[in-house]
C-alpha positions as CSV (number, residue, x, y, z in Angstrom):
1,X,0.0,0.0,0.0
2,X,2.9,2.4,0.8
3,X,4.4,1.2,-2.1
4,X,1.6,2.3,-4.5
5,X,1.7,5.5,-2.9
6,X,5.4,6.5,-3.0
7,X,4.8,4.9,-6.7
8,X,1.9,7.2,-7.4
9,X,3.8,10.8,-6.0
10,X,6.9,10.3,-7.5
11,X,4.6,10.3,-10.9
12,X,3.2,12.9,-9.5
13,X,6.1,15.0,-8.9
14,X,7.7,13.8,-12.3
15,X,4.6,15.4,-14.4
16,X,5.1,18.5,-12.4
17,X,8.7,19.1,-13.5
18,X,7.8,18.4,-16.8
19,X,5.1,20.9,-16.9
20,X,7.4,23.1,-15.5
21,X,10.0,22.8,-18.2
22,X,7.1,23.3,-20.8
23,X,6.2,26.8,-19.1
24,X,9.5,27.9,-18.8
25,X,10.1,27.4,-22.4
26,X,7.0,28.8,-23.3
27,X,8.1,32.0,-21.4
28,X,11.0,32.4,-23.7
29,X,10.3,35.5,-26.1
30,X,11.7,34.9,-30.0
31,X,11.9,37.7,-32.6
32,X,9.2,37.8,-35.2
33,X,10.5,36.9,-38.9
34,X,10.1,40.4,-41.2
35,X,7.6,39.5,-43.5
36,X,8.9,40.2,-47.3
37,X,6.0,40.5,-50.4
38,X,7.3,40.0,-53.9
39,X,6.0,42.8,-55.9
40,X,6.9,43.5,-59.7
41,X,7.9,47.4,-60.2
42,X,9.6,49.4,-62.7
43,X,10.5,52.8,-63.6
44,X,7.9,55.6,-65.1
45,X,9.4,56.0,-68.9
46,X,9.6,59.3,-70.9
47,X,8.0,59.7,-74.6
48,X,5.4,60.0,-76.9
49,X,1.6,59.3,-75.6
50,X,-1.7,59.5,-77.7
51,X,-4.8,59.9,-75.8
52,X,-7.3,57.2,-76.2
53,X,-11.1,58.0,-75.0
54,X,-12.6,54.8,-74.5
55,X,-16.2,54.8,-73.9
56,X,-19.8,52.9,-75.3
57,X,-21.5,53.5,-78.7
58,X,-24.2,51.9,-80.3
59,X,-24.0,51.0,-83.9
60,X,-26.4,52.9,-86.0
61,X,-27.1,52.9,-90.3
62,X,-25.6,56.5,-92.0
63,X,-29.1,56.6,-93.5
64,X,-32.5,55.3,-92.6
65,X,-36.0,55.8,-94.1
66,X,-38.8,54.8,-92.3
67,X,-41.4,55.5,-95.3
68,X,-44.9,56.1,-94.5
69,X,-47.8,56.3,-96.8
70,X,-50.2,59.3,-97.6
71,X,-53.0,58.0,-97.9
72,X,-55.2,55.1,-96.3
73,X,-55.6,52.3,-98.6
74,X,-54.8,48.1,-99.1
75,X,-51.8,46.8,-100.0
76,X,-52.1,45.6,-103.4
77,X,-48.7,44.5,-104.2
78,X,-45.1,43.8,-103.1
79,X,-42.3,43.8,-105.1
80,X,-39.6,43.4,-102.8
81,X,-38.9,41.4,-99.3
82,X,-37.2,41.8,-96.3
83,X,-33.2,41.8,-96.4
84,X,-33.8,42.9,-100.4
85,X,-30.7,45.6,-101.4
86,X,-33.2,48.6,-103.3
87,X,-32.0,51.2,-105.2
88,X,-32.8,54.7,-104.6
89,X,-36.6,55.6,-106.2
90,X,-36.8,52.2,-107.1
91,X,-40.8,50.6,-106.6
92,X,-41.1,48.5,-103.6
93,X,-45.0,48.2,-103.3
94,X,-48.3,49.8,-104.6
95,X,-51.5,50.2,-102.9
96,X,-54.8,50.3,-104.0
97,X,-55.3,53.0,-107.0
98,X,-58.2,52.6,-108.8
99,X,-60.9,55.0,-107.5
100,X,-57.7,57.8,-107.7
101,X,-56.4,56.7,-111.4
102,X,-60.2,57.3,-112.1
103,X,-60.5,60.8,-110.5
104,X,-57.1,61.4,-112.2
105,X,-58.7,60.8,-115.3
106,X,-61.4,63.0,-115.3
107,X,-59.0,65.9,-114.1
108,X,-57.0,65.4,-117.4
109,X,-60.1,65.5,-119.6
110,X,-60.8,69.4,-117.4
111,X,-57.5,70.1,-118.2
112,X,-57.7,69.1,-121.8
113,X,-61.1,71.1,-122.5
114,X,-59.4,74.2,-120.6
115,X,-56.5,74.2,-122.7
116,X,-59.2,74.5,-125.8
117,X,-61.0,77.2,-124.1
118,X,-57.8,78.8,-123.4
119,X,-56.2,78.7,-127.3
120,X,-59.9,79.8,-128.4
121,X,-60.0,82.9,-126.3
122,X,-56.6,83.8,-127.6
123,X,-56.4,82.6,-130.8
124,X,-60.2,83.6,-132.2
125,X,-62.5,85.0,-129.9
126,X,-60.2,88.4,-128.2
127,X,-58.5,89.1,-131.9
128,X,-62.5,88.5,-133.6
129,X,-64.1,91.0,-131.0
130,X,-60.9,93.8,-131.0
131,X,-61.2,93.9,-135.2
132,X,-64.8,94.2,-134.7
133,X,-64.4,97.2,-132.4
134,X,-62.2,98.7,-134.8
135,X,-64.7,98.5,-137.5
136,X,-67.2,100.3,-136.0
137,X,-64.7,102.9,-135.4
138,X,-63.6,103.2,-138.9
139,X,-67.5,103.2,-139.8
140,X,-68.0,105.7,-137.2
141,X,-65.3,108.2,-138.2
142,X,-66.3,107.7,-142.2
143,X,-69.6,109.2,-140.7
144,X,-68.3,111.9,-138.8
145,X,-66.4,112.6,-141.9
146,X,-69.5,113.0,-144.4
147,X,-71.6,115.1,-142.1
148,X,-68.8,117.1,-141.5
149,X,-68.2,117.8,-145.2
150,X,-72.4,118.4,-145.2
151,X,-72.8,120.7,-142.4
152,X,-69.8,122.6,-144.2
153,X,-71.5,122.7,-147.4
154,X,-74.8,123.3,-146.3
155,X,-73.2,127.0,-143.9
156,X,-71.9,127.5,-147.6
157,X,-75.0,127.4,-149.6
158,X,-76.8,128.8,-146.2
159,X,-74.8,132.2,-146.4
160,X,-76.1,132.2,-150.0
161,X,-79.1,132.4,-149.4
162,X,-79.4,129.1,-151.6
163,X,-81.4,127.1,-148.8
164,X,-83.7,127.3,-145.6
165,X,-82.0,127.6,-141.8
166,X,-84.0,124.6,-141.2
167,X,-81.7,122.5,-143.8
168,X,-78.4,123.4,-141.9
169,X,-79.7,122.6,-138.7
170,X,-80.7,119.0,-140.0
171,X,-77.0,118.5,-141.2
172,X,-75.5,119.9,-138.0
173,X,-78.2,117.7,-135.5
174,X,-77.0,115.0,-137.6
175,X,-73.5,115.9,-137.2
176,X,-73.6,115.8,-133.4
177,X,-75.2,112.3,-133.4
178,X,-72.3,110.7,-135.8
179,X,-69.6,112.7,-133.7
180,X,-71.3,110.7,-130.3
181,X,-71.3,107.2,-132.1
182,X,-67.2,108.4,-133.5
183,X,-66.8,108.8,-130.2
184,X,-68.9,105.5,-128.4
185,X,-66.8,103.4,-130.9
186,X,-63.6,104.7,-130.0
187,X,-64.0,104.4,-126.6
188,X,-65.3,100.6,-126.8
189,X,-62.4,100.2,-128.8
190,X,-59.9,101.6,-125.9
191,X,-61.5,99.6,-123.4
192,X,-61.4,96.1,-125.4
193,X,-57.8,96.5,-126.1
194,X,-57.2,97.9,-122.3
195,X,-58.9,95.9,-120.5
196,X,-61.6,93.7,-121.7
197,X,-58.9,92.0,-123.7
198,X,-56.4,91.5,-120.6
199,X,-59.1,90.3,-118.7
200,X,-60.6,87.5,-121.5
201,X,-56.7,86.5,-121.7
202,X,-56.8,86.4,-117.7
203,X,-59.5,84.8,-117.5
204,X,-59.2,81.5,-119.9
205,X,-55.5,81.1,-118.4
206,X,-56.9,80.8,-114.7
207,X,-59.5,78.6,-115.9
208,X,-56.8,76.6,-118.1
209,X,-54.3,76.9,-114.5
210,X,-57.1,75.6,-112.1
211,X,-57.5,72.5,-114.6
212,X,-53.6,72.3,-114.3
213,X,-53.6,72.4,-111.0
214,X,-56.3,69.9,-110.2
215,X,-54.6,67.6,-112.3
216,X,-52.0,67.6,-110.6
217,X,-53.1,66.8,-107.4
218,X,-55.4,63.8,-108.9
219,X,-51.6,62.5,-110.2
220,X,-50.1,63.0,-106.8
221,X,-52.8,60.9,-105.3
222,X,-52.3,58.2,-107.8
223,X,-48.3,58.3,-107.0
224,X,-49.1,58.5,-103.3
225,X,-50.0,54.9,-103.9
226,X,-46.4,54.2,-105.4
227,X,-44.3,53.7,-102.4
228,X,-41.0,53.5,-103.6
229,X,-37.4,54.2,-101.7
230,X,-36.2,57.4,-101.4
231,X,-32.7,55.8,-100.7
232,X,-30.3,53.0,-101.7
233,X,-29.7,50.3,-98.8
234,X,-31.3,47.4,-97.3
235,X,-35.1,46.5,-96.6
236,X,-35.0,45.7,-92.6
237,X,-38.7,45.9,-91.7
238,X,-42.0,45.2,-94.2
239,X,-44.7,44.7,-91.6
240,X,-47.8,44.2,-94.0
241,X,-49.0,42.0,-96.7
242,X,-50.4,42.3,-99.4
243,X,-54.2,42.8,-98.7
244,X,-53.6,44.3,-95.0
245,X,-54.8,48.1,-95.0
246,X,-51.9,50.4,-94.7
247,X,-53.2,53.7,-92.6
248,X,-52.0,57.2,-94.1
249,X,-48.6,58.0,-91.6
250,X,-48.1,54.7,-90.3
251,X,-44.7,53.0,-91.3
252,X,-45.1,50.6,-94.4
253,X,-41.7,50.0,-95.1
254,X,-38.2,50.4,-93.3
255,X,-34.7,51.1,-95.4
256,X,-31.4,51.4,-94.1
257,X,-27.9,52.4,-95.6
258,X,-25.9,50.0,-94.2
259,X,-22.7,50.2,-96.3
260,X,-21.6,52.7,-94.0
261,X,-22.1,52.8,-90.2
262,X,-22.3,55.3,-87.3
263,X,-20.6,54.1,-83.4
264,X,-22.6,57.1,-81.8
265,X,-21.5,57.8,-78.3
266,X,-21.8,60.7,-75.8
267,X,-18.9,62.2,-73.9
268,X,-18.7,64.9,-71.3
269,X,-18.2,68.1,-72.6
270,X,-14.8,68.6,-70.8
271,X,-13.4,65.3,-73.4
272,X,-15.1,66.7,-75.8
273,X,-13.2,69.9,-76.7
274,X,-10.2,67.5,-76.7
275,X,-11.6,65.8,-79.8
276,X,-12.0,66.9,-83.5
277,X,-13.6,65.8,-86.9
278,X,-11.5,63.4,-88.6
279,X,-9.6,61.9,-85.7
280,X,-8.8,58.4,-85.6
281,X,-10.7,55.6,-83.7
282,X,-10.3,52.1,-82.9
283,X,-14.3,50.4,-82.7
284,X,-14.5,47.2,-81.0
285,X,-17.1,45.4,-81.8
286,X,-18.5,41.9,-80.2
287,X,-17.9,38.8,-82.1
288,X,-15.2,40.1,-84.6
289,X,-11.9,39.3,-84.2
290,X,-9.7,42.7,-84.7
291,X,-10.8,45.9,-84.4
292,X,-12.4,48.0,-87.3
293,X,-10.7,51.4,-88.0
294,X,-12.7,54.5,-88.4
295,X,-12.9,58.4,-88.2
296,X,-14.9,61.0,-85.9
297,X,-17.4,62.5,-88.5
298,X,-19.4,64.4,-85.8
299,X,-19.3,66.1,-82.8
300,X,-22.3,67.6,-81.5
301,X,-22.5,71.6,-81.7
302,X,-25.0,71.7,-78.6
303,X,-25.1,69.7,-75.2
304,X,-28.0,66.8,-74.6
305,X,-30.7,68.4,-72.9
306,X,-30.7,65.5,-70.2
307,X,-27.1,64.3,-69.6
308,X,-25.4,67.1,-70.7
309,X,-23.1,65.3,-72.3
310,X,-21.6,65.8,-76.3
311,X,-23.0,63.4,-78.9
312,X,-19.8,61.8,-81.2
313,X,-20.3,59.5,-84.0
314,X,-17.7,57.6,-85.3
315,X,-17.9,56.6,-89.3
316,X,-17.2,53.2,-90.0
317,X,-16.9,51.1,-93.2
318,X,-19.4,48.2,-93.5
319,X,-19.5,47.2,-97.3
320,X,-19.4,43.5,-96.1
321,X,-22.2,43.7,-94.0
322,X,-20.5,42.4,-91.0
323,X,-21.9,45.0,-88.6
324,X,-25.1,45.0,-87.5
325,X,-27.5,48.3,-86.6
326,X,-28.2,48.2,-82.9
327,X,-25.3,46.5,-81.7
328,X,-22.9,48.2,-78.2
329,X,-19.3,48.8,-79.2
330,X,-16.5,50.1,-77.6
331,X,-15.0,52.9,-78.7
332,X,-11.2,54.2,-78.1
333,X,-10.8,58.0,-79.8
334,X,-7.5,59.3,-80.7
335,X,-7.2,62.6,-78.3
336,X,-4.2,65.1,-77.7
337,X,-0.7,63.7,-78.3
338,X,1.7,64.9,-76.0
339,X,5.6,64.2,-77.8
340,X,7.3,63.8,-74.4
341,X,6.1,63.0,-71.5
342,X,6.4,60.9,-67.8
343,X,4.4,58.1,-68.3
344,X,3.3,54.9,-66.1
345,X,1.3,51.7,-66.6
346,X,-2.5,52.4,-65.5
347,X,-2.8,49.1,-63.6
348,X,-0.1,50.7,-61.6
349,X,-2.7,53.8,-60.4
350,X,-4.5,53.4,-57.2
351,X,-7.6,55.0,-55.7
352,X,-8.3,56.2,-53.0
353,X,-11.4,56.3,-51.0
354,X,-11.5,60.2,-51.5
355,X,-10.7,59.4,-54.9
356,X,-7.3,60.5,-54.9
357,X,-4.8,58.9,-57.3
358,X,-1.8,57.3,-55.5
359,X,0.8,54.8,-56.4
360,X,3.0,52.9,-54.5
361,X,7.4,53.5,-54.6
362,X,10.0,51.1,-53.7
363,X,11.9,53.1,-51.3
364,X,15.7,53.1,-50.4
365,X,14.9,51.4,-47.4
366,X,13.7,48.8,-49.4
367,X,9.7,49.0,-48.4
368,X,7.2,50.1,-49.9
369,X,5.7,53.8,-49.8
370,X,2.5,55.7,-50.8
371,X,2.4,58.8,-53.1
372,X,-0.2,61.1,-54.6
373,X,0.0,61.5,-58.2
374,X,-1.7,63.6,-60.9
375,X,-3.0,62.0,-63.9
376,X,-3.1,63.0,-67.2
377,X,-4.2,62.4,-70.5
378,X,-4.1,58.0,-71.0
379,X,-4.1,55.2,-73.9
380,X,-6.1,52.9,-71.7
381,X,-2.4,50.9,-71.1
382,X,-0.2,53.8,-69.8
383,X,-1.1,57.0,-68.5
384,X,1.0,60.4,-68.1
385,X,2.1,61.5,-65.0
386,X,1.8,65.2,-64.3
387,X,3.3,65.4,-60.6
388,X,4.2,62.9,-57.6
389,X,6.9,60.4,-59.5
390,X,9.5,60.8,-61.6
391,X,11.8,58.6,-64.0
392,X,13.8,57.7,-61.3
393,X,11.2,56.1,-58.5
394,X,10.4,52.7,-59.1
395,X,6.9,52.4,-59.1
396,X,4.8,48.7,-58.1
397,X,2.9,47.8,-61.0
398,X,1.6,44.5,-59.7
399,X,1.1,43.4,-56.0
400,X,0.2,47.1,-54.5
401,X,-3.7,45.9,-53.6
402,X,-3.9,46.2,-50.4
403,X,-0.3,47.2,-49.3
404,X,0.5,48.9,-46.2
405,X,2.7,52.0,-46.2
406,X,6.3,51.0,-44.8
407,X,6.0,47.1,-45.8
408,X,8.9,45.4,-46.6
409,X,9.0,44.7,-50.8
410,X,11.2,42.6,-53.3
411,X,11.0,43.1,-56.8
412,X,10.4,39.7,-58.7
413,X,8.4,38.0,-61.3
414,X,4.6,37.5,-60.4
415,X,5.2,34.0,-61.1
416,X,6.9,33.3,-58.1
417,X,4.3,32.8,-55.5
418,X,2.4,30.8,-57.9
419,X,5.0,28.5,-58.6
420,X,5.2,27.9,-54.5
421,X,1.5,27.2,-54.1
422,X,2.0,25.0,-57.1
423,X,5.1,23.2,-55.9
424,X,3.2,22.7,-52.1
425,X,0.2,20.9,-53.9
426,X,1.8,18.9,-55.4
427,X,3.6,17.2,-52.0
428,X,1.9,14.6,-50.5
429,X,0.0,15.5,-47.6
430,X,0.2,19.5,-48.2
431,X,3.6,19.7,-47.8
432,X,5.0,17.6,-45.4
């Protein structure tokens, strides 16, 4: 029993010394090993930069006619489908005519018998009533004349003695009476050649215009059932057949130009005034391969009224037909070109929560520091440095996420962590 006991403290008394030793090792401080993070950095370059605005567009045709009838009438014909390539007036459909052929008709028979009217008046009836009235002037003055010569005779033979007062009285009454007709004639005649004339001539040419006129409009109605392209491209929309009613200023029939296309975007009006007609651009576009080239062809003259922002569109070729009208692009804009200048990668550009620009310098002291930087013009790779770095900083492109002011860096390839994690999954058991 004693045995057991002495058996069981000295156990005891062993486990206690043993703990002890743990504790007192435990106790023992160590120095903490300085954390290094591989980071990949280089030095800000000096030269040439071209601006490149990058924002969205939205493809659009260089020409689009959404034709809409005049009038309200069936559909009696197509001549063309969707996806046909038209020419410019060429006949894609007619609609129902012929109650307007008819009224057309009749117009042209008006027209016809007004244009008679019109060569009568001028031709035989004016000239046939103006000789008249200068007949009866002729007549009338021959009459004047004889009564003259009388009534001079007659004072003659009077003073004579040769016949009665009553005789010369006769001649003279009769003289007054062929001196008022003289005179009724002539003035007739004045009047016909003044003004009755002018006014038969104006009258049978307003009669002979209104025929014109409504013959005209009966025509226009006819070709108002004609709808026909008013420009060359491609048929995109035919909602009708033939028999459907089309109503007057409803779309029939939908053509678009698409051998040239439009990448219309909207930029603030700050980029805006950094951009001119003719500049270069770079359009990319989903689903094809390389980039298509084209030029600015617009740039807004006013503001939109609810972004307040600067419409741009960007020509692009499309003979092929790749492109496709409603489809979102990107577009990158050649801007200002500065010839030399401190530039940096962009990926290398952090922001802060205030929205300041920073990067990150391998010091001297071979950690990592913060700086503010200001930005300037950028190609969407590298972007120029105005103030904060120079050509001699190194700057972090890769591995300054997150990076605390003052932590120790090394410069090396951004392969090398990966190739660690690699190599540890590939041991057995995690690494052991």
């Amino acid at each position: 029993m004693d045995t057991q006991m002495s058996k069981r403290i000295r156990q005891g008394l062993t486990m206690a010394m043993a703990c002890g030793l743990v504790l007192a090792a435990g106790c023992k401080k160590e120095a903490a090993p300085v954390v290094e993070v591989t980071v990949q950095a280089e030095h800000p370059e000096r030269g040439e930069l071209s601006e490149k605005i990058v924002a969205d567009a939205v493809l659009a045709p260089k020409a689009q006619a959404a034709i809409v009838p005049k009038i309200t009438a069936p559909v009696k014909k197509w001549y063309v489908q969707r996806g046909a390539h038209v020419k410019e007036g060429e006949l894609l459909g007619t609609l129902e005519n012929t109650d307007l052929a008819a009224a057309a008709m009749d117009n042209k028979g008006s027209y016809v018998a007004a244009q008679a009217a019109y060569a009568t008046a001028t031709k035989a009836q004016v000239p046939e009533d103006t000789l008249k009235a200068e007949s009866d002037v002729a007549q009338a003055k021959a009459n004047l004349d004889l009564n003259l010569s009388i009534v001079k005779s007659r004072k003659q033979l009077f003073a004579e003695g040769a016949i009665p007062g009553r005789d010369l009285d006769t001649a003279q009454a009769a003289l007054v009476q062929a001196q008022a007709q003289y005179d009724a004639a002539a003035k007739h005649l004045e009047s016909m050649k003044n003004v009755s004339r002018e006014a038969a001539l104006k009258g049978a040419e307003g009669q002979l215009t209104s025929a014109e006129g409504k013959l005209k409009g009966a025509e226009a109605m006819v070709s108002y059932s004609e709808i026909r392209s008013p420009i060359r491209g491609v048929v995109t929309d035919r909602p009708l057949f033939a028999g459907e009613t089309a109503a007057a200023g409803a779309m029939l029939v939908t053509v678009m130009d698409t051998s040239t296309m439009l990448a219309k975007t909207h930029v603030a009006q700050a980029v805006a005034q950094r951009l001119k007609v003719g500049a270069e651009a770079q359009v990319t576009v989903p689903g094809v391969t390389d980039a298509v080239a084209g030029k600015v062809s617009l740039i807004s003259p006013a503001l939109d009224a609810g972004s307040t922002t600067v419409e741009v569109w960007i020509e692009l070729e499309n003979a092929k037909g790749i492109l496709k009208v409603g489809t979102p692009v990107k577009v990158a804009i050649t801007g200002r070109v500065e010839a030399q200048t401190v530039k940096i990668p962009v990926k290398a550009v952090l922001t802060a929560q205030d929205g300041a620009k920073t990067v990150m310098v391998v010091g001297t002291d071979g950690a990592a520091h913060k700086k503010t930087v200001t930005l300037g013009i950028t190609d969407g790779e590298d972007v120029q440095v105005l103030s904060g770095v120079d050509v001699a900083d190194q700057v972090i492109t890769g591995g300054a996420y997150g990076l605390d002011d003052g932590t120790k860096v090394k410069v090396g390839p951004a392969e090398d962590d990966d190739k660690k994690g690699d190599d540890s999954e590939k041991k057995p058991g995690g690494g052991e």
